[in-house]
C-alpha positions as protocol buffer text, in pm:
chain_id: "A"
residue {
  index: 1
  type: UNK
  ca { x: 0 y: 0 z: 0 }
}
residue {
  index: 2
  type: UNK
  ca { x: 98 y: 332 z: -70 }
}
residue {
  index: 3
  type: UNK
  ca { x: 168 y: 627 z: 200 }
}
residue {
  index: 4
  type: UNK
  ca { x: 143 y: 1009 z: 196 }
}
residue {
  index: 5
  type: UNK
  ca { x: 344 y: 1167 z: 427 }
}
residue {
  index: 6
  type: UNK
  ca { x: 339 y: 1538 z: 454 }
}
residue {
  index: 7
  type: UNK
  ca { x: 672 y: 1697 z: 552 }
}
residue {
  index: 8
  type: UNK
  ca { x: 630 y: 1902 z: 840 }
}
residue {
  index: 9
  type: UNK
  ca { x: 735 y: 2270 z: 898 }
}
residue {
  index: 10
  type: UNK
  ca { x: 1055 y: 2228 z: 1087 }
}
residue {
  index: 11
  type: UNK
  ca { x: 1193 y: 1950 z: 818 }
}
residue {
  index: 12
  type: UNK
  ca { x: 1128 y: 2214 z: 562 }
}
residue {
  index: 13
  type: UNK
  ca { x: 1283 y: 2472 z: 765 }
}
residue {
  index: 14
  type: UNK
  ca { x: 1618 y: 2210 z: 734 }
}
residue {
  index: 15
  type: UNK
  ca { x: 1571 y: 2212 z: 408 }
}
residue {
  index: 16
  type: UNK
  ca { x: 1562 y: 2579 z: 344 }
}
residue {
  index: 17
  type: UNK
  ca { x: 1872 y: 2572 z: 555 }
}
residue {
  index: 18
  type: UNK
  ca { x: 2062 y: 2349 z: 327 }
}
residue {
  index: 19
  type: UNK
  ca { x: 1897 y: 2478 z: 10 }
}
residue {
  index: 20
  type: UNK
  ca { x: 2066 y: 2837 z: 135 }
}
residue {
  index: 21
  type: UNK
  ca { x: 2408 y: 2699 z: 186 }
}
residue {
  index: 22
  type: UNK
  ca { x: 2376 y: 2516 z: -155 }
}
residue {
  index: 23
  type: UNK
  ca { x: 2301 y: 2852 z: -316 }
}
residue {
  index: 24
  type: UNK
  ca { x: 2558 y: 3051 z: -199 }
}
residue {
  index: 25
  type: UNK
  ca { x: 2841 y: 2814 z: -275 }
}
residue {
  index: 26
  type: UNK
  ca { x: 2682 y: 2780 z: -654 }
}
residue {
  index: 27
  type: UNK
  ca { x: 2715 y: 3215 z: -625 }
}
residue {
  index: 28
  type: UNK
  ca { x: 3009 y: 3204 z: -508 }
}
residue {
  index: 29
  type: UNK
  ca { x: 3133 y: 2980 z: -806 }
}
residue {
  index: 30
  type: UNK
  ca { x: 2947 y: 3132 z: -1063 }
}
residue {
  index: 31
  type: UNK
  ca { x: 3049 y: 3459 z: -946 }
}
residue {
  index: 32
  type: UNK
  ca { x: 3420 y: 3378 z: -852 }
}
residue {
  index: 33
  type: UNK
  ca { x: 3445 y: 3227 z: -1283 }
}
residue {
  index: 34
  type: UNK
  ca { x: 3546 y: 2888 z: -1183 }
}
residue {
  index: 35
  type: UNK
  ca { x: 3323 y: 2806 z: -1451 }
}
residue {
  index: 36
  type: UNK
  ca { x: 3295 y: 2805 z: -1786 }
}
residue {
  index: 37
  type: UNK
  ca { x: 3145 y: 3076 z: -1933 }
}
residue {
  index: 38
  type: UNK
  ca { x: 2974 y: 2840 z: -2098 }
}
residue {
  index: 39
  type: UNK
  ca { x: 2847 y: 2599 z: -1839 }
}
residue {
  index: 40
  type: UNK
  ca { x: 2486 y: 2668 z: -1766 }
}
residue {
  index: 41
  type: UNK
  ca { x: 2442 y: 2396 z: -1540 }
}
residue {
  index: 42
  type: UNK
  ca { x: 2570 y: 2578 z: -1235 }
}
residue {
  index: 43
  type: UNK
  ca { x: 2353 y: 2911 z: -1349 }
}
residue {
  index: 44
  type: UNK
  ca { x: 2052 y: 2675 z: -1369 }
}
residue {
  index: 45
  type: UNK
  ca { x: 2119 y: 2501 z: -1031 }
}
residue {
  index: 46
  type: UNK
  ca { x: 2136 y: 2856 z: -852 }
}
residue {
  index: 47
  type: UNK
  ca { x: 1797 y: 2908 z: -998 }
}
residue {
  index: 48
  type: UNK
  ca { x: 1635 y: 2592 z: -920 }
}
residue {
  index: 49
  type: UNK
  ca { x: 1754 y: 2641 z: -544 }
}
residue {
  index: 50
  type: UNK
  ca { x: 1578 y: 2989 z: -486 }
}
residue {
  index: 51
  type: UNK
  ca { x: 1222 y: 2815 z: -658 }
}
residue {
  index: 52
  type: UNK
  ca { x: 1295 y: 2522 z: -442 }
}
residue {
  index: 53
  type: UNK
  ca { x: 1303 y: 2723 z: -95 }
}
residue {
  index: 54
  type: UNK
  ca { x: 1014 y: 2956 z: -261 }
}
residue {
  index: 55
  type: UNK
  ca { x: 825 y: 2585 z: -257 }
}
residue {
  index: 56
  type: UNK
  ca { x: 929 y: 2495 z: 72 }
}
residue {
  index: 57
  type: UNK
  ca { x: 912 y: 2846 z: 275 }
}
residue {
  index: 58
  type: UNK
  ca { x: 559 y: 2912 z: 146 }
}
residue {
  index: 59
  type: UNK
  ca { x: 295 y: 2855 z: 439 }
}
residue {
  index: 60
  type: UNK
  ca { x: 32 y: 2715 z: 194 }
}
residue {
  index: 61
  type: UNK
  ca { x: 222 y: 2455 z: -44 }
}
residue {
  index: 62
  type: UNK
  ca { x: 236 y: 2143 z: 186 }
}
residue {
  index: 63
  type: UNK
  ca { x: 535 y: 1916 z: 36 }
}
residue {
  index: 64
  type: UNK
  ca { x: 382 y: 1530 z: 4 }
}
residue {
  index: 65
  type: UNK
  ca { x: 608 y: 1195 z: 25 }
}
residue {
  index: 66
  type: UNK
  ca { x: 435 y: 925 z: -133 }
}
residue {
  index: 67
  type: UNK
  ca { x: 631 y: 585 z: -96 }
}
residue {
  index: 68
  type: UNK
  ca { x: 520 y: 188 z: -57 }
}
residue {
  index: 69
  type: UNK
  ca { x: 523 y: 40 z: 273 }
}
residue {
  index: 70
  type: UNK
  ca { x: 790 y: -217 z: 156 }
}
residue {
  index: 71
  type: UNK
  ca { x: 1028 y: 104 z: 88 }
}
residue {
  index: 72
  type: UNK
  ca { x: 937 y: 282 z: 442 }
}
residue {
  index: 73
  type: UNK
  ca { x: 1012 y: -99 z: 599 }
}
residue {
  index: 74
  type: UNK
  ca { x: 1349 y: -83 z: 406 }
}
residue {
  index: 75
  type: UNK
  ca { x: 1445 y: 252 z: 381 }
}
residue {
  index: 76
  type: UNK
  ca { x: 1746 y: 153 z: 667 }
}
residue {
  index: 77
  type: UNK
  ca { x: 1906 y: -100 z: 399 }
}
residue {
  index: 78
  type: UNK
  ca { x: 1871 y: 111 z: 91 }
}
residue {
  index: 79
  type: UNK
  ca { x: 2176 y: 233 z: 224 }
}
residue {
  index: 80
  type: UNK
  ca { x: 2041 y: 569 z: 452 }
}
residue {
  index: 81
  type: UNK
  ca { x: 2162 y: 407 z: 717 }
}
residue {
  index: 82
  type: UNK
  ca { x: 1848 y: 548 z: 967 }
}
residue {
  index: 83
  type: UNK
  ca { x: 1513 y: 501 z: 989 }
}
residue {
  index: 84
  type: UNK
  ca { x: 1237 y: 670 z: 760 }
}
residue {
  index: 85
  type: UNK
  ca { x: 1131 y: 958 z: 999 }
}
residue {
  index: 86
  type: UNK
  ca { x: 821 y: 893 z: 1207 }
}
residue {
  index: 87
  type: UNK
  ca { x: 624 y: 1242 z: 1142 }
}
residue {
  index: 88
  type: UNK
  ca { x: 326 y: 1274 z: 1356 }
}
């Protein structure tokens, strides 16, 4: 059977956090001209990061995991090494 889990506030707070530290160290390379002037990728990543903590800051979008009970059961020996998070 199939699960929705919503992600609650304070996991999307972490991953604002990270997306923010992602973003400035894609500036920072972009800006610096480590890359190639003709390398988009980088550009495109920076970009994607500030929609992605846009998504995840907003107060109405909830973010939804959807997985298979076999892959929650698992999720230890798929190589994460933890537990899928119990979110109440």
């Amino acid at each position: 059977m199939k699960q929705s889990i919503k992600i609650p506030r304070s996991q999307k707070d972490i991953i604002i956090h990270a997306l923010n530290h992602y973003q400035s160290a894609l500036e920072q390379m972009v800006d610096s001209n480590t890359v190639n002037a003709d390398d988009d990728y980088l550009r495109y990543q920076h970009f994607d990061c500030r929609q992605l903590i846009g998504i995840m800051a907003d107060e109405e979008i909830d973010v939804i995991v959807e997985l298979e009970d076999e892959v929650k059961e698992t999720f230890v020996h798929r190589g994460h090494g933890v537990d899928f998070p119990e979110y109440v």
